[in-house]
N, C-alpha and C positions, 0 to 999 in steps of 0.2 A: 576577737572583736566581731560584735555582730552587724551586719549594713542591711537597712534596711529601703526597701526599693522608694524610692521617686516615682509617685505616679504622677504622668502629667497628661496633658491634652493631647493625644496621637491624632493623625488625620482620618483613623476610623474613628474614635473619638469625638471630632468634628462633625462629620458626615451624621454620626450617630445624632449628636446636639440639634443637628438641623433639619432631620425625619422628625423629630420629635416637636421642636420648635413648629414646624409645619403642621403638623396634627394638633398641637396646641393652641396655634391661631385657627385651626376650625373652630375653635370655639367660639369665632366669632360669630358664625352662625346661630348660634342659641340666642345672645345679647350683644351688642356693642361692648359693654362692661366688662365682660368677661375677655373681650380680645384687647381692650384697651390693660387693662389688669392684666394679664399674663405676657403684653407686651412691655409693660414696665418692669414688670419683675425677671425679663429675660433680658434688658437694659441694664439693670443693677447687676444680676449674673455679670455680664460681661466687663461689666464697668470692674467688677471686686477679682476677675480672673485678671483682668490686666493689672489692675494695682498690684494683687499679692505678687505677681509673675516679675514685674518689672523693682518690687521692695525686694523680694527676696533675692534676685539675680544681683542686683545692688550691695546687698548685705556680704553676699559672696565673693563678690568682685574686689571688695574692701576688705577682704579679710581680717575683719574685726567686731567680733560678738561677744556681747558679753550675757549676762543671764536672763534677763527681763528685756532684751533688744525688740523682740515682736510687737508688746502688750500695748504700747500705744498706737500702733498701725491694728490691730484688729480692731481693739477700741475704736476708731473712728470706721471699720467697717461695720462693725454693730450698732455705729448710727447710721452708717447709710441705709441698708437694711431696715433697721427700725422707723426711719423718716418715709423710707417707701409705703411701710404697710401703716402708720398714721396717718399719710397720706389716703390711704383707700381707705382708711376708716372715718376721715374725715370727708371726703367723698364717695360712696356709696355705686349714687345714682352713674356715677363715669367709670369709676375701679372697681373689680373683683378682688376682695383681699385676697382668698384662697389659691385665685388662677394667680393672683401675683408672686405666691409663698410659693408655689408650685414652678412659677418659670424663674425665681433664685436659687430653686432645687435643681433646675433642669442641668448644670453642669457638673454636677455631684452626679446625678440621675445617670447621665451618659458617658460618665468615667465607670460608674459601677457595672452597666452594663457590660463595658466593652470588657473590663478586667474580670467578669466573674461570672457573666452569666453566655456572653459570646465568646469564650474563650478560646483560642484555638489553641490544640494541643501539639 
């Protein structure tokens, strides 16, 4: 049987999310837009790590799954998501779409770092 690892959010992990976080709200210095935009989309990040973290512990806790048990919990992450960057596309002049899609990415961003590119051996 094969197991495959669990990555989850470590406290460098953390650490990592909030250098980065930090250097993304420089953006603000360029525009307003661009820090208001990448502050939503680091809002929605954290909103969708605590949902998935607290369904999925749930699901385990219950030990009871069956094959399709995710597909509507994502589904409604793919609207939140999607309602963010509508959101800045229907506001322009206040959101950065880009800097928003970028601080959704930012927890992906700073898992990959710590597992692959920081890695200690």
């Amino acid at each position: 049987m094969r197991f495959v690892k669990i990555i989850e959010m470590t406290n460098r992990s953390w650490k990592i999310f909030g250098i980065l976080a930090i250097l993304g709200c420089l953006s603000g210095i360029y525009h307003y837009s661009c820090l208001f935009g990448f502050l939503l989309g680091i809002g929605v990040a954290l909103l969708l790590n605590y949902r998935n973290t607290t369904y999925w512990n749930d699901v385990l806790d219950t030990k009871i799954a069956s094959k399709g048990i995710g597909r509507s919990h994502f589904m409604v992450n793919y609207l939140i998501m999607a309602f963010a960057l509508i959101l800045c596309a229907f506001y322009p002049q206040y959101l950065n779409i880009f800097l928003c899609a970028l601080g959704m990415s930012l927890i992906k961003i700073s898992i990959i770092l710590n597992e692959v590119v920081l890695k200690k051996d």
